[in-house]
C-alpha positions as CSV (number, residue, x, y, z in Angstrom):
1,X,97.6,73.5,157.0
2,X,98.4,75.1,153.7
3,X,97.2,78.2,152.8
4,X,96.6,78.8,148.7
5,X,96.4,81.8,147.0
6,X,94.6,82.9,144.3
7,X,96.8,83.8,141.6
8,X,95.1,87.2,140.6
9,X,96.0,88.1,144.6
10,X,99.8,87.7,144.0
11,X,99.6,90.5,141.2
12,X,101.2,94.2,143.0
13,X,99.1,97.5,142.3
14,X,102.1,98.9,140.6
15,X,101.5,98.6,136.7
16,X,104.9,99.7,135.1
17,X,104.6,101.7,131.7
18,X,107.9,100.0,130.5
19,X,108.0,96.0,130.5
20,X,111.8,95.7,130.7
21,X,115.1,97.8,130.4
22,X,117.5,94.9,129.4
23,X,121.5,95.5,128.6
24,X,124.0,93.9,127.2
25,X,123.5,92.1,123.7
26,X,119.8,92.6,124.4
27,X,120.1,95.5,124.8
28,X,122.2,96.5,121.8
29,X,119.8,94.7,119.7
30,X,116.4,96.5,121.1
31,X,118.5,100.1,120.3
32,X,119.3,98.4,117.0
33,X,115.5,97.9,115.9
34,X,114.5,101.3,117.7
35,X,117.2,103.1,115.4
36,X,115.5,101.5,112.2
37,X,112.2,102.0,112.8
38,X,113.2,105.7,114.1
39,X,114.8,106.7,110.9
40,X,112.7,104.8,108.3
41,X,109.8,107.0,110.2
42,X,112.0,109.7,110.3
43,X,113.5,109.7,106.8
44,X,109.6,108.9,105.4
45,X,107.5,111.5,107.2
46,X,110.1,113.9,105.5
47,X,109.9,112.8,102.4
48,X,105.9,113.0,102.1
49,X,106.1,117.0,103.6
50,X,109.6,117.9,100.9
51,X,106.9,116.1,97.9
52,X,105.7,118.5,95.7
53,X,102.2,116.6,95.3
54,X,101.7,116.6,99.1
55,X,97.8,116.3,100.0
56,X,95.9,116.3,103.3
57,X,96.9,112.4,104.2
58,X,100.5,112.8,103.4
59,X,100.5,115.7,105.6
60,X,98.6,113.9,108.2
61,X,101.1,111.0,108.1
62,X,104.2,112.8,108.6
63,X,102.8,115.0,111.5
64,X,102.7,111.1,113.3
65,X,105.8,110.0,111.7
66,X,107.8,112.4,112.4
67,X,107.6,112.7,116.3
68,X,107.7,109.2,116.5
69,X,110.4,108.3,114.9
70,X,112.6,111.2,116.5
71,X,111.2,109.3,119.6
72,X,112.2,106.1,118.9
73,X,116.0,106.9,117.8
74,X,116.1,108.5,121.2
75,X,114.3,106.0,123.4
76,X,111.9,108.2,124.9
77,X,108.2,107.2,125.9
78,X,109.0,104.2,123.7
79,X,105.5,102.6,123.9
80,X,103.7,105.8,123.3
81,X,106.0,106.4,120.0
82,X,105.4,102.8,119.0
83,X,101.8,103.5,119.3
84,X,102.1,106.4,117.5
85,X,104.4,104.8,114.6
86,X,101.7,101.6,114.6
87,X,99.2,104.7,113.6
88,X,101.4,106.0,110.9
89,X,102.2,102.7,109.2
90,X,98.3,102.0,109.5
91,X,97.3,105.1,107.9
92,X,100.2,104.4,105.2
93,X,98.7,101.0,104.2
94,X,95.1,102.2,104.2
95,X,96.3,104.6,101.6
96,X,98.3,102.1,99.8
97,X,95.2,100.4,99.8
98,X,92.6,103.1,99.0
99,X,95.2,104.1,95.7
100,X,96.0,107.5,97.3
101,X,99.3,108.8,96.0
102,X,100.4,109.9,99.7
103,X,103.7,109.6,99.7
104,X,106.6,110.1,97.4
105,X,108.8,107.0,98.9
106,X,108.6,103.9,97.7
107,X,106.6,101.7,100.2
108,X,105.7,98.1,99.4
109,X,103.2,96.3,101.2
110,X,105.4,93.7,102.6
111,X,108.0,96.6,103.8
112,X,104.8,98.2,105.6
113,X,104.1,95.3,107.3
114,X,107.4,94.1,108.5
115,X,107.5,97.9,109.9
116,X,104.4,97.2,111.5
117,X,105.4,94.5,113.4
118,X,108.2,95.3,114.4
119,X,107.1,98.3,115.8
120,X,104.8,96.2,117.8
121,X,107.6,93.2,119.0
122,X,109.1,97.1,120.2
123,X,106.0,98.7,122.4
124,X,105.8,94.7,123.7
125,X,109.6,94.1,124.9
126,X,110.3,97.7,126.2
127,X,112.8,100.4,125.6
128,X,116.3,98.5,126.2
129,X,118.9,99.7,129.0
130,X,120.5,102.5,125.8
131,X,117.7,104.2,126.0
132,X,116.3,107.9,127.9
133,X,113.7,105.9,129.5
134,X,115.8,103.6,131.0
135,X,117.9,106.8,132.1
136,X,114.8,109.1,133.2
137,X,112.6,105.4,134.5
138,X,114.6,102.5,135.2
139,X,115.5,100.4,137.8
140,X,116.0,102.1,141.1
141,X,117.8,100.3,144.2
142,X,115.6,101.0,147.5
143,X,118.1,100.9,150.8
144,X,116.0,100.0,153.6
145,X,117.9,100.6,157.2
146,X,117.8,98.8,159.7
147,X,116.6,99.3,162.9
148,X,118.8,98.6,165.6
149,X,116.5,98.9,168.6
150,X,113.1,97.5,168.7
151,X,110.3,99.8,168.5
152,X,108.7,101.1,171.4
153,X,105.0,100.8,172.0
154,X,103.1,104.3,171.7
């Protein structure tokens, strides 16, 4: 007789915060969009707090910016920084959109958007093996021994 399983029962209690921490040409290529997205963030939440006409958003946007992008270039807590950069480009499209003058960098819609998703295709695929959280959380080898003797009954 054949015993089924559901498959929701195969699933392990064990949720990882990072899906993957591939190397290689993968690898390079995941450090390659985290690098962008970190400096564009970087480079833009420094230009809206150097502006001379900086208001309340543009202050608000680089205070996300800012940590996330620094974040990003160095591949730590990578979903939580793309969640956080995913919040800034937001905020600079709903400004774009509202007419405020938050920023004094030139950001087009479409540029905005590509940001955005590739920020997300980033909190999706993981961090990448280049990264501090594959360092600090990444794939551990378990040695099990083996027992020689059987185990006595107690």
């Amino acid at each position: 007789m054949r015993r089924t399983v559901a498959p929701h029962a195969r699933r392990h209690g064990l949720q990882r915060f990072f899906s993957t921490f591939p190397g290689g040409l993968p690898g390079l290529g995941l450090l390659l969009l985290r690098s962008t997205v970190g400096s564009l963030l970087l480079t833009q939440g420094i230009a809206r707090l150097a502006a001379a006409n900086a208001g309340f958003e543009a202050w608000a946007l680089a205070v996300v910016a800012i940590p996330s992008g620094g974040a990003l270039l160095l591949g730590l807590l990578t979903p939580a920084a793309c969640t956080l950069a995913a919040l800034s480009v937001l905020g600079a499209m709903a400004t774009r959109v509202a007419g405020i003058k938050a920023c004094s960098v030139p950001e087009g819609g479409l540029t905005l958007g590509l940001l955005g998703i590739i920020t997300a295709a980033l909190m999706m695929l993981g961090p990448g093996a280049f990264s501090l959280d594959a360092r600090l959380f990444g794939r551990r080898e378990i040695v099990v021994p083996r027992r020689r003797e059987p185990p006595s009954p107690t």
